[in-house]
LUMDREN-583903 format. One record per residue (C-alpha): x, y, z. Coordinates in steps of 0.2 Angstrom, whole numbers, plus 5000, padded with zeros to 4 digits. Layout:
{x: X | y: Y | z: Z}
...
END
This chain:
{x: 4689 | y: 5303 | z: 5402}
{x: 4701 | y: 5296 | z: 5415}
{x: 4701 | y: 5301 | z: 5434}
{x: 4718 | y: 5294 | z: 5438}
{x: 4734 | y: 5305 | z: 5433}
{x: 4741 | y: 5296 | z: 5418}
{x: 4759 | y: 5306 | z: 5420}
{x: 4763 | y: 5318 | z: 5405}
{x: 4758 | y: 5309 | z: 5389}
{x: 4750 | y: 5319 | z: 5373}
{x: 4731 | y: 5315 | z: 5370}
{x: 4727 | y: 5328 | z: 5356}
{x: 4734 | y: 5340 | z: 5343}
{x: 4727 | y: 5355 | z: 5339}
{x: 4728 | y: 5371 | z: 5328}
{x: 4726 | y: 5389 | z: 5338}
{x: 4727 | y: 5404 | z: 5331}
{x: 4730 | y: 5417 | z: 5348}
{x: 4728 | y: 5434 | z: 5349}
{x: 4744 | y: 5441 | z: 5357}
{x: 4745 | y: 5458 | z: 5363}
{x: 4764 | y: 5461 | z: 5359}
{x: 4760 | y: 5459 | z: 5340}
{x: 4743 | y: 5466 | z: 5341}
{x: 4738 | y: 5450 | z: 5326}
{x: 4732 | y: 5434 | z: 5327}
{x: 4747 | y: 5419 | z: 5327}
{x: 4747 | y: 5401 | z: 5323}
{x: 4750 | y: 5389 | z: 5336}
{x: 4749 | y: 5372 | z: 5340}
{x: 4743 | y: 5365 | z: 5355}
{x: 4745 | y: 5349 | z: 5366}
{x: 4730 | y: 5344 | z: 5379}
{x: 4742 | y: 5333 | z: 5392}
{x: 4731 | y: 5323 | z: 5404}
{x: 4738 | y: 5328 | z: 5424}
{x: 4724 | y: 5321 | z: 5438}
{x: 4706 | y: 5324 | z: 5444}
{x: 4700 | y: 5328 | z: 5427}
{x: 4712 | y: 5342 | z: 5425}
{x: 4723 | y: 5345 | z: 5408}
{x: 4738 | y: 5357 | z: 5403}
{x: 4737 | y: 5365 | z: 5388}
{x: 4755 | y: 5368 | z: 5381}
{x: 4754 | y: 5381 | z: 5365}
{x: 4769 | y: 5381 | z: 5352}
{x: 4773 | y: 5395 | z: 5343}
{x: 4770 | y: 5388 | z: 5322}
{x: 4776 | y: 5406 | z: 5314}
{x: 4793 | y: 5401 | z: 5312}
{x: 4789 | y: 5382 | z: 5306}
{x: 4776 | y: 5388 | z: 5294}
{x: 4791 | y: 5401 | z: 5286}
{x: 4802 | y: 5387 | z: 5286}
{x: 4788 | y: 5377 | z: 5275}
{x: 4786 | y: 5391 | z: 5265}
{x: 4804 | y: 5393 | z: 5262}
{x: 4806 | y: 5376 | z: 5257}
{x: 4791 | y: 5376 | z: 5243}
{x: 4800 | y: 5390 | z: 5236}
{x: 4816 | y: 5381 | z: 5237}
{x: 4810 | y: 5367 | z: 5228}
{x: 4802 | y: 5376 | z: 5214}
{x: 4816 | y: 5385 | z: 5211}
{x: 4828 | y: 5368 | z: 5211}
{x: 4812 | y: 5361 | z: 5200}
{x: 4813 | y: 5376 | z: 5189}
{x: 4835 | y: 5373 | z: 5186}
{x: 4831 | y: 5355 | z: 5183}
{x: 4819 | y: 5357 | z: 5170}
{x: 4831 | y: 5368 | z: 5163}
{x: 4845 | y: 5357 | z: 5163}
{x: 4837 | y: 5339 | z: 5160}
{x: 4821 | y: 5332 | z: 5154}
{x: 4806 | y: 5335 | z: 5168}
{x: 4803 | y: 5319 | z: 5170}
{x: 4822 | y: 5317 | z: 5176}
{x: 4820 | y: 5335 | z: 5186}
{x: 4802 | y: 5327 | z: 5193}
{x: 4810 | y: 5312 | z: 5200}
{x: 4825 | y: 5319 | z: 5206}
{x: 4816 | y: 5331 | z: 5215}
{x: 4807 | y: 5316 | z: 5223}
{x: 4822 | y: 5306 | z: 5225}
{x: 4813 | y: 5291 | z: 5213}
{x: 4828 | y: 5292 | z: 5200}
{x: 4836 | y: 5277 | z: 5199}
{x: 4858 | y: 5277 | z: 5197}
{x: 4856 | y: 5268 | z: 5180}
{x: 4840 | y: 5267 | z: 5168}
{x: 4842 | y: 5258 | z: 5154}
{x: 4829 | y: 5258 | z: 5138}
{x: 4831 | y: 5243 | z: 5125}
{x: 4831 | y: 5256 | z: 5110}
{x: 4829 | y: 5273 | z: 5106}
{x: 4830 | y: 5289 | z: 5093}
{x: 4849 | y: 5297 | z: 5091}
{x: 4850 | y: 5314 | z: 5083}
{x: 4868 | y: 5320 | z: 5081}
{x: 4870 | y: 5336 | z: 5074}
{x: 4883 | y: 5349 | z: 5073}
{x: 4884 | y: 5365 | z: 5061}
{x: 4894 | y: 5367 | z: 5044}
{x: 4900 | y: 5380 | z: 5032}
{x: 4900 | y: 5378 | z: 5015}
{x: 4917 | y: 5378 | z: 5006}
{x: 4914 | y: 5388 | z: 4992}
{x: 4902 | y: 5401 | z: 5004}
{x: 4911 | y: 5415 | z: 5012}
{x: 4903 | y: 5418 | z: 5028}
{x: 4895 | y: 5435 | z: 5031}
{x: 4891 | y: 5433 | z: 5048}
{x: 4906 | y: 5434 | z: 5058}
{x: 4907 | y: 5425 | z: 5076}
{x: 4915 | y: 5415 | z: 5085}
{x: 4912 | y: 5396 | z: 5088}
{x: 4904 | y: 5399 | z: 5105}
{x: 4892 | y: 5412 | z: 5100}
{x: 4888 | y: 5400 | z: 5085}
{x: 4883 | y: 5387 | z: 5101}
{x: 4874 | y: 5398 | z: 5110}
{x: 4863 | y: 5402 | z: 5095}
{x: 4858 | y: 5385 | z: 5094}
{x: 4857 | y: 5380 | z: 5114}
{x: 4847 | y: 5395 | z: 5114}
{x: 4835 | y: 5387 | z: 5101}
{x: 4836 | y: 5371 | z: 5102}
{x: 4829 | y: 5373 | z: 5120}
{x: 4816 | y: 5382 | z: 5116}
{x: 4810 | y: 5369 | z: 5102}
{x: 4812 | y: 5356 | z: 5116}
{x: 4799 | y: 5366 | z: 5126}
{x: 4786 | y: 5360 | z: 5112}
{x: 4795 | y: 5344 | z: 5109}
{x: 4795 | y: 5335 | z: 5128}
{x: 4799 | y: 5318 | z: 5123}
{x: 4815 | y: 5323 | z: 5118}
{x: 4831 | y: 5325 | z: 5127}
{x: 4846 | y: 5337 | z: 5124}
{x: 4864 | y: 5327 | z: 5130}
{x: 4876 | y: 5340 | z: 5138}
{x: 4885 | y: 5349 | z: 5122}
{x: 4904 | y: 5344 | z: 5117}
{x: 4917 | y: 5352 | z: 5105}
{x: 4902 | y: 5362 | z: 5099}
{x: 4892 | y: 5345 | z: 5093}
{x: 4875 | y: 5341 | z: 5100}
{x: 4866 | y: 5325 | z: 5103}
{x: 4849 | y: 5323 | z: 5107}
{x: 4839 | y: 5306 | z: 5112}
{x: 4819 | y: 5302 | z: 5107}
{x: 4808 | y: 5290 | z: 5117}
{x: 4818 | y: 5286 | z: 5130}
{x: 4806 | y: 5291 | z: 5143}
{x: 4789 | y: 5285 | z: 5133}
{x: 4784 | y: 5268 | z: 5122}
{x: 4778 | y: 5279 | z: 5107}
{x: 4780 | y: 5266 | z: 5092}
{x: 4798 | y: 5269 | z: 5083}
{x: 4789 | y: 5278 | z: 5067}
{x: 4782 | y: 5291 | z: 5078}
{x: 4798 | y: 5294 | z: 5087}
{x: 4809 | y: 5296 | z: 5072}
{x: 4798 | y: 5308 | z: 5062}
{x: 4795 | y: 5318 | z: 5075}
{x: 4816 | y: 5319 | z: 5078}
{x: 4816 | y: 5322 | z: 5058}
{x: 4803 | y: 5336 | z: 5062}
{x: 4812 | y: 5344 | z: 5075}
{x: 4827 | y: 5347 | z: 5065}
{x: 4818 | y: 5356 | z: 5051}
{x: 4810 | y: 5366 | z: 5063}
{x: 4827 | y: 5369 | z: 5073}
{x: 4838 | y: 5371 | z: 5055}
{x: 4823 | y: 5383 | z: 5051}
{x: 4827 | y: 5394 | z: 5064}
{x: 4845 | y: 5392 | z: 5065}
{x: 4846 | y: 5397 | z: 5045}
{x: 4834 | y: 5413 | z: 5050}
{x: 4846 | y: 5420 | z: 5062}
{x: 4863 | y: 5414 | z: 5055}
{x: 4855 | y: 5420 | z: 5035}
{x: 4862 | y: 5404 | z: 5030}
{x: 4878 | y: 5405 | z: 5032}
{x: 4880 | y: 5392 | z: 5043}
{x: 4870 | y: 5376 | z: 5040}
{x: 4865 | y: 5362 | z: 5053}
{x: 4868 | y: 5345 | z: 5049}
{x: 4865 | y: 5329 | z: 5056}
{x: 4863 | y: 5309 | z: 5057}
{x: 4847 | y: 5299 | z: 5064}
{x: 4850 | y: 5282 | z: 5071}
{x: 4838 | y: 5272 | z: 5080}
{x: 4846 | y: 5256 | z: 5092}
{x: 4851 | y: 5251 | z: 5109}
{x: 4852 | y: 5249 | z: 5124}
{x: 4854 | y: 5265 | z: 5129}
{x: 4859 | y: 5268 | z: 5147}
{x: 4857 | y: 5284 | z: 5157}
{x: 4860 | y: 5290 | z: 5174}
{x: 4869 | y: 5305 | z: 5186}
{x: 4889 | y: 5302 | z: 5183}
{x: 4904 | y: 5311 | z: 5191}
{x: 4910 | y: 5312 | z: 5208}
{x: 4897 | y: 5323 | z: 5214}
{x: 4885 | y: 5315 | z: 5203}
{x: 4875 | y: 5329 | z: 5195}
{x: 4879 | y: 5326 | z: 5176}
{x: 4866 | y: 5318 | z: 5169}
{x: 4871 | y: 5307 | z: 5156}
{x: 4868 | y: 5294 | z: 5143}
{x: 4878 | y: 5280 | z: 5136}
{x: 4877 | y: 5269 | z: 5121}
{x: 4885 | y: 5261 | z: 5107}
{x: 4871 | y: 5267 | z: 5096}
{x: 4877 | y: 5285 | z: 5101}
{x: 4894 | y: 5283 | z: 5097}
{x: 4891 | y: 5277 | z: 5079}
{x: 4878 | y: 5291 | z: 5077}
{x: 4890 | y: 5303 | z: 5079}
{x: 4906 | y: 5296 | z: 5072}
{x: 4897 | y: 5299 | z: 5054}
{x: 4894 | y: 5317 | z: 5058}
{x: 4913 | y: 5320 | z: 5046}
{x: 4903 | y: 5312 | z: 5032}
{x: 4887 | y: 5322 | z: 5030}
{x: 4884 | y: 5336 | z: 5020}
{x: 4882 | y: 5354 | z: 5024}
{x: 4863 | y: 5356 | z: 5029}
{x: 4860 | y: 5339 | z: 5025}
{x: 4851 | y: 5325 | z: 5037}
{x: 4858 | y: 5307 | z: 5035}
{x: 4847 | y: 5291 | z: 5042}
{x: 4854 | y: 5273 | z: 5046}
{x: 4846 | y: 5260 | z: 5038}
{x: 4838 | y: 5257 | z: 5056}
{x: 4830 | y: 5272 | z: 5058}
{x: 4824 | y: 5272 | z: 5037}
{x: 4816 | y: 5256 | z: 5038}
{x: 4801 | y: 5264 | z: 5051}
{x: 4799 | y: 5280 | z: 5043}
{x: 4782 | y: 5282 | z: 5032}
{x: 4787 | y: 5291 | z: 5019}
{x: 4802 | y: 5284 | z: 5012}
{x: 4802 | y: 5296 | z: 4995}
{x: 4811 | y: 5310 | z: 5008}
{x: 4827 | y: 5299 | z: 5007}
{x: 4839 | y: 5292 | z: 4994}
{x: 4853 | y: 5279 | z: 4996}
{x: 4869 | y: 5289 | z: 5000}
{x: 4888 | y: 5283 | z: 4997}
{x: 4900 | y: 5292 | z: 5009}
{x: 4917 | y: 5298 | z: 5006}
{x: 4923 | y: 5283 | z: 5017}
{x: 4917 | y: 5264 | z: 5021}
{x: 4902 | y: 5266 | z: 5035}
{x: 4897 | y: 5249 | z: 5042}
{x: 4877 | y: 5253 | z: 5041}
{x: 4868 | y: 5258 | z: 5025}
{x: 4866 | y: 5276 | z: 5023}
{x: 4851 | y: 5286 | z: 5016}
{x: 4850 | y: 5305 | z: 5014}
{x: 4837 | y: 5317 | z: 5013}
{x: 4833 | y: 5324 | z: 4995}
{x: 4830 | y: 5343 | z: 5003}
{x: 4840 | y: 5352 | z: 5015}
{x: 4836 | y: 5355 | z: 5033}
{x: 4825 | y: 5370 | z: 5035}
{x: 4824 | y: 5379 | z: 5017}
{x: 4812 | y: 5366 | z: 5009}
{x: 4822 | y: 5364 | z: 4993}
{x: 4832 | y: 5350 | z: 4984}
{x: 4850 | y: 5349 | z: 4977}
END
């Protein structure tokens, strides 16, 4: 202990909780032992009510920002953006594209009337939902009432596993969508599987969170050429998949660079043409 007055300098933090007649309850404070002369100290006490709201206030703040993110992106984005870890570009060697967007049948009069937006909000609806059980999935922002969705990007599951569970998703998704919509409207798709596939936060604020590929692009340029409530798989993605009985060999209606296989049974009704 020194003797010799040492000027004002902080020695010790502590916690008080002090019983103050004013509010009649006990408050937290936090208190400074500062060293004068002769063995004597001050004690300067800090009012911590208002830092300890503040504290509070943010935890809620950032569960609720956590909450919106989970919504909008994958959580392992929301985590590390929350944590200010995500990068402004990631880029993954190869991943799982699922295009999809739904059809009518030609010959089928609708009896379901709505409008194209309230077809989209269906399936958003849904499709979210799904991605709640299916987290290694990723659902891109929706465009012209198409949707594109990426597998494995944040995980180094083998190829197989990713694409069957994509394939699986869409049946369960499809399943739901025909329930609703009484079949009226049917999902379709394509499933690729290549790279790189580059994502990141784009736009001048840089909020939208957003991939980019080539990959992507021919995924979704063959979306014209599937059928109604059918499921079409480049030859990259067919080539991992275990049971390859599910698919035939498909001609489209115009030249595609890739070979093309189709599924025998349509998406969410368990039955063949």
């Amino acid at each position: 202990m020194t003797t010799k007055s040492l000027g004002i300098r902080a020695r010790k933090n502590f916690d008080f909780f002090v019983f103050t007649e004013s509010e009649n309850k006990l408050t937290p404070f936090s208190g400074v032992f500062i060293p004068l002369q002769n063995c004597n100290f001050a004690l300067i006490l800090k009012d911590q009510s208002e830092i300890i709201e503040m504290k509070d206030e943010l935890d809620r703040l950032h569960k609720q920002i956590s909450l919106v993110l989970k919504r909008l992106v994958h959580p392992m984005i929301a985590m590390k953006t929350v944590l200010d870890e995500m990068p402004n570009l990631t880029t993954k060697e190869k991943c799982v594209i699922f295009c999809c967007q739904m059809k009518t049948i030609e010959y089928v009069k609708p009896e379901i009337e709505l409008f194209d937006y309230e077809i989209t909000e269906v399936c958003i609806s849904i499709f979210d939902r799904l991605l709640s059980k299916y987290n290694k999935i990723c659902r891109m922002r929706t465009f012209n009432e198409d949707f594109v969705f990426i597998g494995g990007f944040f995980d180094d599951d083998s190829p197989g596993e990713r694409i069957e569970e994509i394939i699986k998703f869409a049946q369960d998704a499809a399943n739901d969508i025909n329930h609703f919509l009484e079949c009226n409207i049917l999902l379709s798709g394509s499933i690729n599987y290549g790279g790189p596939v580059h994502c990141g936060f784009s736009g001048i604020s840089k909020t939208m969170f957003d991939y980019w590929s080539k990959a992507i692009i021919d995924c979704y340029d063959i979306l014209d050429v599937v059928p109604p409530g059918k499921l079409l798989l480049f030859e990259d993605a067919y080539n991992y998949i275990n049971d390859k009985s599910l698919f035939i060999p498909y001609r489209p209606t115009r030249e595609i660079e890739q070979n093309l296989f189709i599924m025998q049974s349509y998406l969410g009704m368990g039955f063949t043409d």
